[in-house]
N, C-alpha and C positions, 0 to 999 in steps of 0.2 A: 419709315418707322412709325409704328406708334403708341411705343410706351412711354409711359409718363416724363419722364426725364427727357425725352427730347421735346414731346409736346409743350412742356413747361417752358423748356428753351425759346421754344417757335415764339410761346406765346408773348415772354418778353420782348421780344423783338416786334414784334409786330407793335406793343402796347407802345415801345420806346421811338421805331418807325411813322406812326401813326400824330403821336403828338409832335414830334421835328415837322412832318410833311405839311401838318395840315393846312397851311396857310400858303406853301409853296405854290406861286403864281404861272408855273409850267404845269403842276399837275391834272391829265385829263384823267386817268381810269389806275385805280389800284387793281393790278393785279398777283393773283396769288402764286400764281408760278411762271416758269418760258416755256413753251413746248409741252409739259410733261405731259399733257393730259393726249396732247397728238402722238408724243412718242409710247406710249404705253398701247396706245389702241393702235397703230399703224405701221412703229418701227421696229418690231418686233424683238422686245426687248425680252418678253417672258423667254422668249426660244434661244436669246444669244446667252443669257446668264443663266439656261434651263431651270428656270423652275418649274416646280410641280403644282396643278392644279389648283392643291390647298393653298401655295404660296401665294401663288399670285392675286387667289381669294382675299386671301389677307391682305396682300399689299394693298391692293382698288382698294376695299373694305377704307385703310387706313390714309387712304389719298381721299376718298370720299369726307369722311369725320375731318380732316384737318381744313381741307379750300372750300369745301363748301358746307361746311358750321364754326368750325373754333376759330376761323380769319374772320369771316364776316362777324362775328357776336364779339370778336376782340376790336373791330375795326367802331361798328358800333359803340360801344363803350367808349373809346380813347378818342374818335375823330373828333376834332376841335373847329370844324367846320361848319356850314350852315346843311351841308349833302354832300355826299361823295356816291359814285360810281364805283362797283368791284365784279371783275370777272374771276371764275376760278383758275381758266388758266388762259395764256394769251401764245395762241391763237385760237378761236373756238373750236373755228376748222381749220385743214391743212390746205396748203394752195393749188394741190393739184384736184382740190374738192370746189364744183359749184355754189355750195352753200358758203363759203369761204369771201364771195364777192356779195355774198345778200344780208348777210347775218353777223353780226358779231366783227372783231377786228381779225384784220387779215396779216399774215406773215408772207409776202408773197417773194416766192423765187424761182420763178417758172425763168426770170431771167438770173443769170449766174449758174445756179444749183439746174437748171430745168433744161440753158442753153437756149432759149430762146431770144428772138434780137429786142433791143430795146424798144421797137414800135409795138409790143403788144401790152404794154402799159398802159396804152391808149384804150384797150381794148377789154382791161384786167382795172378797172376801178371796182373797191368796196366800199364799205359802209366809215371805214376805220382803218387805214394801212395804217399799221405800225411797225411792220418792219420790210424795208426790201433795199436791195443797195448793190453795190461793186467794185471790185477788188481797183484801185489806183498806187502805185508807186511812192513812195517819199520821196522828197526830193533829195536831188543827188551832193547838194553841201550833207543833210542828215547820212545818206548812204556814204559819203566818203568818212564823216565822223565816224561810222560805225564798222565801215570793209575797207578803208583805206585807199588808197587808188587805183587798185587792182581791179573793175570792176567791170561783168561782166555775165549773163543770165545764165551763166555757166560756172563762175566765180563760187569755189565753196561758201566763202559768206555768204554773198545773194542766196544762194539756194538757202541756206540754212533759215533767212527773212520770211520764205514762202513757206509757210505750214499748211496751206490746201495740196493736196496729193498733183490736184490738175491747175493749180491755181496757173502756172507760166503760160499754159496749155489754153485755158480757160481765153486769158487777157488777149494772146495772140489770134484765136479765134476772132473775136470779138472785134478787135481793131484791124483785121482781113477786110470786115464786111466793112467798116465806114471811113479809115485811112488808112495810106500807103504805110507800110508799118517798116520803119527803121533798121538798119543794122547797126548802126552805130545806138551805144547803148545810154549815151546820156539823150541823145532825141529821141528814144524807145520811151525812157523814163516818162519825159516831157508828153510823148503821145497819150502813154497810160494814162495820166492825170488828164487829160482831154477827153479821154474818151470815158471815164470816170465820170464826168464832170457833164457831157451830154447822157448819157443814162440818165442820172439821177435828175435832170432840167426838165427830157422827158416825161419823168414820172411825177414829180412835184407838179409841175407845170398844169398836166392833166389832171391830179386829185382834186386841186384848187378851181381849176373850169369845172366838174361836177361839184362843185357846191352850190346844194346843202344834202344832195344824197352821201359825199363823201365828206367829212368833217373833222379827219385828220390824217397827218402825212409825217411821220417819222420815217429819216431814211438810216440803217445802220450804216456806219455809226458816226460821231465824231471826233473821236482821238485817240489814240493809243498811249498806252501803258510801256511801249518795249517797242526797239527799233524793228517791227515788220513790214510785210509788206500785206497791207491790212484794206479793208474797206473804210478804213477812216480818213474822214476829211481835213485833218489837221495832224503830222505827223509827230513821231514821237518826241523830238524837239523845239514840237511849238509850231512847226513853219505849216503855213496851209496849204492847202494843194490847189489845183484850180478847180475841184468838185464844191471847198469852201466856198468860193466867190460865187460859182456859179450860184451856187445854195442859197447863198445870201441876196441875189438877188430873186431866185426865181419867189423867196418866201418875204416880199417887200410888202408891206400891209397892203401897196395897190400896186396890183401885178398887169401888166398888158400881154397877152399871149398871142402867138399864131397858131392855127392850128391849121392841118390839113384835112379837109375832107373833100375827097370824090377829086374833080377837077377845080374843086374851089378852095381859096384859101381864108378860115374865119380870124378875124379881129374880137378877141374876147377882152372884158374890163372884169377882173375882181377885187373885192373891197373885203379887206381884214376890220375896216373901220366897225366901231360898237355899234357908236351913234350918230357921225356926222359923214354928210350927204358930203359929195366931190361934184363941184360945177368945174368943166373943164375942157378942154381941147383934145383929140384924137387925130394925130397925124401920118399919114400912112404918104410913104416915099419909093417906088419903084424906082431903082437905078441900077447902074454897071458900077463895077470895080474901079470906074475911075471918076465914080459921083456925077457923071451924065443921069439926068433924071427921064424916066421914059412917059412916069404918071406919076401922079398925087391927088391926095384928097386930108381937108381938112374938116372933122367932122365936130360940132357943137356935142357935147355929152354932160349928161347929167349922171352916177353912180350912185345911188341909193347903198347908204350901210348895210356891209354884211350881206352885198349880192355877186353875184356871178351870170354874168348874160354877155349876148354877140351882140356887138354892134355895128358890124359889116362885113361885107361878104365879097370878096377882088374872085373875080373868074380868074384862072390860070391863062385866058387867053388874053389877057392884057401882055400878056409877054408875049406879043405876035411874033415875026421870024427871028425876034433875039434869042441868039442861044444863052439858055438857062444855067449854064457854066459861068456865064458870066455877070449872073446878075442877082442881085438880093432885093425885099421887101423887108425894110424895115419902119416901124411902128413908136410913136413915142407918145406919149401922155405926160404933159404938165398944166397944171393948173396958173390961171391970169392970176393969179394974187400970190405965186408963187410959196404956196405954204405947204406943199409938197414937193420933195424931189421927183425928178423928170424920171419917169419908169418907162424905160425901153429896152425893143427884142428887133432881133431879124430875124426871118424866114430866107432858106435858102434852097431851091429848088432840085438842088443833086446834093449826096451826103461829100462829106469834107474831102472825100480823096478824088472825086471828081470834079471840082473847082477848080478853073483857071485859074490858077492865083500868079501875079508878077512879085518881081523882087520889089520890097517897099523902102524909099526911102523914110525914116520917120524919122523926124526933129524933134529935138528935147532940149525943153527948158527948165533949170530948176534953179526956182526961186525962193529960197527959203526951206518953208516943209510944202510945200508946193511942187508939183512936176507938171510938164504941159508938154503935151505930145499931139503931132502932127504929122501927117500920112500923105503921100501921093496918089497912093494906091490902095486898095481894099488892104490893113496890114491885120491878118487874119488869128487870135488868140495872143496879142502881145502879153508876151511872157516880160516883166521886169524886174531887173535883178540888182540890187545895191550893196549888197554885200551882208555880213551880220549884222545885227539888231536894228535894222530898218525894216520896219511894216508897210503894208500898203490898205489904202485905203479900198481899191480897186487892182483887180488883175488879172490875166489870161482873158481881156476884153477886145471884143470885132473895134475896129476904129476905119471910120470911112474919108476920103479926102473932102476937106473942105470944113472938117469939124475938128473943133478944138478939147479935147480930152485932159480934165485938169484932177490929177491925182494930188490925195491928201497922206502925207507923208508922218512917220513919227520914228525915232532915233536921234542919235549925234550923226550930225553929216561931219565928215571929215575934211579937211585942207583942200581941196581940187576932188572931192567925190566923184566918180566912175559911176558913169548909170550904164546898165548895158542890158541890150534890149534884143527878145528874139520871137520872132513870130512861126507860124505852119509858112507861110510862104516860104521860109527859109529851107525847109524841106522838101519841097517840089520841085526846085531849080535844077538845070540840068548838068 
């Protein structure tokens, strides 16, 4: 629209938006709309609502005057800031567009919307993601609050959770190609959130190693409004899924990553730090599932603020005739004066459903608001569960034998507490 009286409306909003935000320490980029300016030029909206020529004239005409003059000269006016950043609409371009990855912030859903597999994330960095994501499960205490205990992807409730046409379609696709996908429908749940949870690691993971060409990473979304079965990290009663945790740590101000390329596998360091330099240690550990170590290497590292670079480079043939099923590369970074937490990843040379995994025994200790867990065996995604209003500090993490895994706990523990604990191992058994 654009007669006065909604103009008007806009404009208060915007003048009342503008002085709230301006000091807000998350904000990168004010933008004037979602989508619209893609959906007007490519989703062809003049032909679904038929308008006529002139209308549509009018419309642009009145989409032109409002994002890009009366936002920006109101934004001006009321920002309370030293500068601010305004796009008219976000995205500039669409993602199945190559200017999309050069110019401007990208919407990208080549994976989900497009069906492509999560390795081309690697391949799809822009200037500015700011939105790309996928669809994970609530957990199944939230889903029994909501469908009761009747549950099942067939369950008129469920179905009723899923409002994408191909969303069931979609997830099971998806989790074909990197685990053996469940029949039983409370370890379906638990997959989805795994496989959730590796997308978005994937793509985080990579936006952060291109920096400074890529300089931000918004993944939709974080929470819901209403018991769905949504792309949100954190369900609708609070509880987070394992794409949270992953999230949290793939966006650690110092990240250590693996990446693959060709036959070699790279050891990247990036620093979220402003202005202080990280003197520190780079430990890179080949072993087997049952903490037999095959190689190692500890490397002296310096991180320069605010960088992203490789600091080593393992051939794949250090894995000589051990089969690759059975074994992981994992990587840690802590600092001698210990004034950062230890930032560690593993690399795993076959995707999750082709992993030898054994059945783990893990032992749990809890002390306090403390938990301590200890593995035999590779015990692959521990899943831990306490009951209601217990948080975790850490969860749905790899844990390898011989390390001590000390989770930070918050809730009332009750009389003789019940911790119960369930890994992907648990799903490959025969």
């Amino acid at each position: 629209p654009g007669d006065k009286s909604f103009v008007d409306n806009v404009r208060e909003e915007v003048k009342e938006q503008a002085k709230r935000l301006s000091s807000h320490p998350c904000l990168a980029l004010w933008c004037g709309n979602n989508e619209s300016d893609e959906g007007w030029k490519n989703w062809g909206w003049q032909e679904q609502y038929k308008y006529s020529f002139d209308e549509s004239d009018e419309i642009y005409k009145n989409y032109q005057a409002l994002f890009n003059k009366t936002i920006p000269e109101i934004l001006t006016d009321n920002y309370q800031g030293a500068k601010y950043n305004y796009v008219p609409s976000s995205p500039k371009y669409g993602w199945g567009k190559d200017e999309s990855m050069n110019s401007g912030d990208s919407h990208y859903w080549g994976v989900w919307w497009g069906m492509e597999p999560f390795e081309v994330y690697r391949k799809k960095t822009g200037r500015f993601m700011s939105e790309y994501g996928f669809q994970g499960f609530p957990s199944g205490e939230s889903l029994k609050e909501t469908c009761g205990d009747s549950l099942s992807l067939k369950a008129p409730c469920v179905k009723g959770l899923q409002r994408h046409a191909k969303g069931f379609e979609t997830i099971s696709t998806y989790m074909s190609r990197d685990y053996k996908v469940p029949a039983n429908f409370e370890h379906f749940v638990y997959v989805s959130q795994l496989l959730q949870a590796r997308g978005l690691e994937i793509a985080i993971e990579t936006h952060r190693r291109n920096k400074p060409r890529c300089m931000g990473s918004l993944y939709w979304q974080l929470n819901d409004c209403w018991p769905g079965i949504t792309w949100s990290s954190i369900d609708h009663s609070g509880i987070p899924k394992a794409s949270w945790y992953s999230a949290k740590r793939s966006f650690k101000s110092i990240l250590v990553s693996l990446a693959e390329v060709g036959d070699s596998i790279q050891a990247w360091i990036t620093s979220d730090e402003a202005e202080r330099d990280l003197t520190s240690e780079l430990s890179m550990n080949l072993c087997d599932f049952s903490g037999v170590t095959a190689w190692s290497r500890s490397i002296p590292v310096h991180v320069e603020a605010g960088t992203s670079r490789k600091y080593y480079t393992l051939s794949k043939q250090a894995l000589g005739d051990r089969k690759k099923e059975e074994m992981v590369l994992k990587a840690s970074l802590k600092t001698w004066d210990g004034s950062i937490e230890p930032a560690i990843t593993f690399y795993y040379f076959v995707s999750p459903k082709d992993l030898f995994l054994q059945k783990p025994i893990v032992e749990v200790n809890l002390n306090g608001q403390k938990l301590e867990l200890s593995t035999n065996t590779l015990a692959k995604n521990v899943l831990i569960d306490m009951g209601e209003g217990i948080t975790f500090g850490d969860n749905f993490f790899d844990l390898l034998p011989g390390e001590k895994k000390v989770i930070q706990l918050k809730g009332k523990m009750a009389k003789g507490q019940k911790v119960k604990i369930f890994t992907l191992n648990d799903l490959v058994q025969p």
